[in-house]
N, C-alpha and C positions, 0 to 999 in steps of 0.2 A: 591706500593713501599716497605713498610714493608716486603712482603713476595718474594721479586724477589733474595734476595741471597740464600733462599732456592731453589729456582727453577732449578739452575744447578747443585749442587749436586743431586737432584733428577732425572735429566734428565742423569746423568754419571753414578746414580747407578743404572739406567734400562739400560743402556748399557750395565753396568758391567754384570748386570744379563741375559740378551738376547745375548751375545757375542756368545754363542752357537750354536743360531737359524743364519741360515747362510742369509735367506731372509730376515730378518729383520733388520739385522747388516745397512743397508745402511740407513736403516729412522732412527734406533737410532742413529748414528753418528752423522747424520744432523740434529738429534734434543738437542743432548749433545751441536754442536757448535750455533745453533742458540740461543738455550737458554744460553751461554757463552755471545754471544754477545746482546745478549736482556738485562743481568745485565748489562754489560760493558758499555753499553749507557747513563743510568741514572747516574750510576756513572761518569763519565765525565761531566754529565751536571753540576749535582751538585756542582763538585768541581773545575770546569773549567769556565763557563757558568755562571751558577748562581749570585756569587760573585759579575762578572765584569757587567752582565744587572741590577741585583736587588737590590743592597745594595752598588753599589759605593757611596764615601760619594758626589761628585760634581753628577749631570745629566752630561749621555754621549750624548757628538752632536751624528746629522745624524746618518754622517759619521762614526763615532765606534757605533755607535746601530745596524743598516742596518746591516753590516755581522755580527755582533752577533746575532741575530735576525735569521737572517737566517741560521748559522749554528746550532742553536736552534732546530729550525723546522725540519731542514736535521736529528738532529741526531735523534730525537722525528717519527718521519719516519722510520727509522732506525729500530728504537728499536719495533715502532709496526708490519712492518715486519720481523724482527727475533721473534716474538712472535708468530707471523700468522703459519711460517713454522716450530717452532717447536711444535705447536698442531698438524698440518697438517702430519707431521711425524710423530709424537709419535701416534696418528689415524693409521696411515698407518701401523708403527710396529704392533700393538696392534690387526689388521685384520689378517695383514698375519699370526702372532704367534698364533692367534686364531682358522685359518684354517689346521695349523700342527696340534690341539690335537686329 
C-alpha cells in the first residue's frame, strides 16, 4: 500500500518513454490504465469503506454490513486484477521493445 501511488507515475513514464515504439504502445497504455485503477481502488476503500465497516462508533446490523462487505471484496478484486494486467503488459511491452533492438 505504501508504494502503490508510485506505481502509476511509473507505469505513465514508460509510456511517455516507449510512445515511439509503435508495437508496444498498446501494452503500455493498458498498463498506464490498469495501474491508474490498481491506485484508484485502495483508495476508495480507505476512504469510503473503511470508515463505515471498521470504526463506526455503534456495530452495523446485517443488513449495512452485508453489502459493505461485499463491495469490499468486489473492489479488493478489482484492484488485484488491474494489478495482474498491468504486469501482464508491462511483460508484454518490455518483449516486444526487446525484440526491435
Amino acid at each position: 500500500m505504501p508504494l502503490a501511488p508510485l506505481n502509476t507515475p511509473a507505469a505513465i513514464g514508460a509510456l511517455l518513454t516507449g510512445w515511439n515504439h509503435p508495437r508496444a504502445r498498446t501494452s503500455l497504455v493498458m498498463a498506464a490504465a490498469s495501474s491508474a485503477v490498481g491506485a484508484a481502488a485502495p483508495a476508495y476503500v480507505v476512504r469510503a469503506l473503511n470508515p463505515r465497516l471498521f470504526f463506526s462508533p455503534e456495530p452495523l446490523s446485517e443488513e449495512e454490513r452485508r453489502p459493505l462487505l461485499t463491495r469490499w471484496y468486489r473492489v479488493h478484486a478489482l484492484r488485484l486484477t488491474a494489478s495482474a494486467v498491468a504486469l501482464a503488459a508491462i511483460r508484454r511491452a518490455r518483449i516486444l521493445r526487446l525484440r526491435n533492438l
